[in-house]
Each structure stands twice: as structure tokens, then as C-alpha cells.
C-alpha positions as CSV (number, residue, x, y, z in Angstrom):
1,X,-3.2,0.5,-2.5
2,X,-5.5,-2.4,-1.6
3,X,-3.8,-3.2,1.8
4,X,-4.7,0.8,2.7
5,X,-8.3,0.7,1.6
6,X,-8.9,-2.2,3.3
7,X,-7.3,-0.8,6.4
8,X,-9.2,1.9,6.3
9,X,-12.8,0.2,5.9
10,X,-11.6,-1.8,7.9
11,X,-11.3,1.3,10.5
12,X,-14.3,3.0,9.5
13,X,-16.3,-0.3,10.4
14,X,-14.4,-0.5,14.1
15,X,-15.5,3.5,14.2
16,X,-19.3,2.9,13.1
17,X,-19.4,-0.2,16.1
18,X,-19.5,2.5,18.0
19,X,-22.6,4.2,17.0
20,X,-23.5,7.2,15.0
21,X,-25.3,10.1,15.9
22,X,-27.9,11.2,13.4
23,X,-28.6,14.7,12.7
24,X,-31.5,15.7,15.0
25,X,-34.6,14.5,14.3
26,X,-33.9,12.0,11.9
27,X,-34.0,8.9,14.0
28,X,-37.7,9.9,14.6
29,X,-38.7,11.0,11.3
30,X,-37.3,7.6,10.0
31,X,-38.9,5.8,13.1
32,X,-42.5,7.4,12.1
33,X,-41.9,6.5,8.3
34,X,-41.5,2.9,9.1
35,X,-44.6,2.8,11.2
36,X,-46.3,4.1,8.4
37,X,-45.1,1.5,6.0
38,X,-43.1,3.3,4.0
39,X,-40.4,1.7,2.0
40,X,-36.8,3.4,2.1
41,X,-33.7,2.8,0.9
42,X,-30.5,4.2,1.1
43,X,-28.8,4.3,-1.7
44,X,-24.8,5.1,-1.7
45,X,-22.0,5.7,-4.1
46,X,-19.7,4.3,-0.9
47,X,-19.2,0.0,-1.6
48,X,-20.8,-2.0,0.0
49,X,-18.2,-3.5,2.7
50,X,-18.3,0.1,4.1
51,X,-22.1,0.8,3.4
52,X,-23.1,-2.2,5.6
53,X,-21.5,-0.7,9.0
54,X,-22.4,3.2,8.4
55,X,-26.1,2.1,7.7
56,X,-26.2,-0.6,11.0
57,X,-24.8,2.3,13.1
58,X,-27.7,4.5,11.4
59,X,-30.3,1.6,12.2
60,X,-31.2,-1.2,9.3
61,X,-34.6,-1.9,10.6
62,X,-35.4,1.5,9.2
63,X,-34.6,0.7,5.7
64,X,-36.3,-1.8,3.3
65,X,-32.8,-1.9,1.7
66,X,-29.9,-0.5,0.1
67,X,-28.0,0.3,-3.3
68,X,-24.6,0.8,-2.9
69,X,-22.2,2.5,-6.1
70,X,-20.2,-1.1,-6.7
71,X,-23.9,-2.7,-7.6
72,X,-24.8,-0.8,-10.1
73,X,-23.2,0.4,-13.8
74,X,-23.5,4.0,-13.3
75,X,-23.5,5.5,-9.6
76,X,-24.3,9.0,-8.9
77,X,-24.7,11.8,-10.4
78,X,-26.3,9.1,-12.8
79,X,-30.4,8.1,-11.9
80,X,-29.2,4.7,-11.6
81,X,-29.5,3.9,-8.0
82,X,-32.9,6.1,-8.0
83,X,-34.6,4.1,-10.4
84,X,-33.3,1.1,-9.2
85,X,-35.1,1.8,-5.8
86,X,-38.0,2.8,-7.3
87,X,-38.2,-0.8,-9.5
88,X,-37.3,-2.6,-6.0
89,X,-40.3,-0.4,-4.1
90,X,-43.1,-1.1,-7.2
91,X,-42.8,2.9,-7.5
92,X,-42.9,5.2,-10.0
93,X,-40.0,7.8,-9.9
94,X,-42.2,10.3,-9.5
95,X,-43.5,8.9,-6.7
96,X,-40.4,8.5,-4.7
97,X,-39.0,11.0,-2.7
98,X,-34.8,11.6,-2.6
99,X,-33.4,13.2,0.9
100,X,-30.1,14.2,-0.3
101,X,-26.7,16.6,0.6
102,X,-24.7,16.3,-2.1
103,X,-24.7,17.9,-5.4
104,X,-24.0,14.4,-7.0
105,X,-26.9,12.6,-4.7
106,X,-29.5,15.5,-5.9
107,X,-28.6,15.7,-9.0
108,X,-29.0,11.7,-9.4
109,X,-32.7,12.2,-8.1
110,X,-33.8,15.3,-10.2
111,X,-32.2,13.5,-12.9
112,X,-34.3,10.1,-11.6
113,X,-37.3,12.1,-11.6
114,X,-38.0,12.0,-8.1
115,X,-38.7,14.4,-5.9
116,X,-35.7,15.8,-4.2
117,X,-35.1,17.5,-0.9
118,X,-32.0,19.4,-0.9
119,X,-30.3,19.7,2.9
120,X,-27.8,22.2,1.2
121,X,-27.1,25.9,0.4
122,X,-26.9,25.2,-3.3
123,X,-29.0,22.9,-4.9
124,X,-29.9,22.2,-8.9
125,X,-32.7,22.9,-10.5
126,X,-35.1,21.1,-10.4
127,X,-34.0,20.2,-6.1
128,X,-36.4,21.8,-3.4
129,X,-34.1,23.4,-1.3
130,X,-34.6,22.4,2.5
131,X,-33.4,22.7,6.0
132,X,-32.6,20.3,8.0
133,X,-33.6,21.9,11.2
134,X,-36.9,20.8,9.8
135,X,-36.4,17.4,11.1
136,X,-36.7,18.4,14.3
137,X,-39.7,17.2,15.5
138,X,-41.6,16.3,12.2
139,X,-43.2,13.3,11.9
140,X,-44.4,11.0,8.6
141,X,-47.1,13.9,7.9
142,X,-44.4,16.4,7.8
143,X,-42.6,14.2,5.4
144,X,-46.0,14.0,3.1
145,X,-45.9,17.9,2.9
146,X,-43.1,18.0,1.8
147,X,-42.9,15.7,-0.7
148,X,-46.1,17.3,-2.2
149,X,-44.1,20.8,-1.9
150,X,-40.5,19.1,-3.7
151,X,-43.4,17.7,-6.9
């Protein structure tokens, strides 16, 4: 079993070498973000030896860092990872805002007590549903609305 997961990380990192591409307008949003000096983090529930490829293709510069699920006791739908970002950004949960598309990752960040976009049909309470089209041409101001719209 551990020869086959590590053939297929192993994969998966030869397959993110070669680049990913975002969802539109997301390399901008996050490029506007960062020029306004706001920390981000992914956090994951993959490990961190495939983490570490998938979020280079994405772009590291973008992020002030990264939780992955084998770093922490209790990875999504437990707040874990969310509060741990907020301790490592000096921010209140309720001050953070969670961009997530699964029912695990939102769930996480209502549970957090974040503010949570939802890129998905069906989201929890508690989850401001959102489209992704959205992304498309917004910029760090967009973001700010809707943060104040997902509180």
C-alpha cells in the first residue's frame, strides 16, 4: 500500500510540474490580495508531500502559508486548520474569511467561525453561497464585499 501512494504522489507532483490552471479569475484576485497585504493560507486535508507541488503549481508567493491534514490532530470537517490560520495570521476567526468547495472545507470554516464562501450548489448553514464566476474580474475590493456580505 505504501509503494502505491507513494507512486502516486509521486505522479501527482510530475503532473503539477507542469502547471495548473486556476479557475478564472483567481490568479488575479489572489494577485490583488497580496498587494494589499493580506495574509492567506491554504489550508488542506491532502499531506503535505502532495500539498507542496499542487500549491507551487497554484503559485506560493501568494500565500503566507499552509496547513496541511497530517499537521494537525483533527483535519476537516473539524475548525482545526481554521483556527490554526487564524492564530498564525494574529486574527480572530471571525475575522478571517474561508473560500471553500467542499462540504467538509465549509463546514470546517462555519464551524471555525469564519466567514465562509461557498463555490457550491449546496452549502451548510451558516455558508454564503457563491459563484465562482464572480472571480472573474474582481479585485481585493470585491473580496472586502463579500466578506462583509458572508458576516
Amino acid at each position: 500500500m505504501d509503494r502505491y501512494r507513494d507512486w502516486m504522489f509521486a505522479r501527482m507532483a510530475e503532473l503539477f510540474a507542469g502547471g495548473i490552471e486556476c479557475n478564472p479569475g483567481i490568479p488575479s484576485v489572489l494577485a490583488s490580495l497580496k498587494a494589499n497585504g493580506v495574509p492567506m493560507y491554504v489550508t488542506t486535508n491532502t499531506e503535505r508531500v502532495l500539498a507542496d507541488p499542487c500549491i507551487g503549481a497554484i503559485g506560493r508567493g501568494y500565500f503566507t502559508g499552509s496547513i496541511t491534514g497530517d499537521e494537525v490532530a483533527h483535519p476537516k470537517p473539524a475548525p482545526d486548520m481554521y483556527l490554526e490560520a487564524a492564530r498564525r495570521a494574529d486574527a480572530e476567526p471571525g475575522d478571517c474569511l474561508v473560500v471553500e468547495d467542499s462540504l467538509t472545507g465549509m463546514s470546517a470554516g462555519a464551524a471555525a467561525g469564519c466567514a465562509v464562501l461557498g463555490l457550491a450548489d449546496d452549502v451548510p448553514a451558516g455558508v454564503y453561497r457563491f459563484d465562482p464566476a464572480n472571480f472573474v474580474g474582481a479585485d481585493a475590493g470585491d473580496v472586502y464585499r463579500w466578506f462583509s456580505a458572508a458576516r
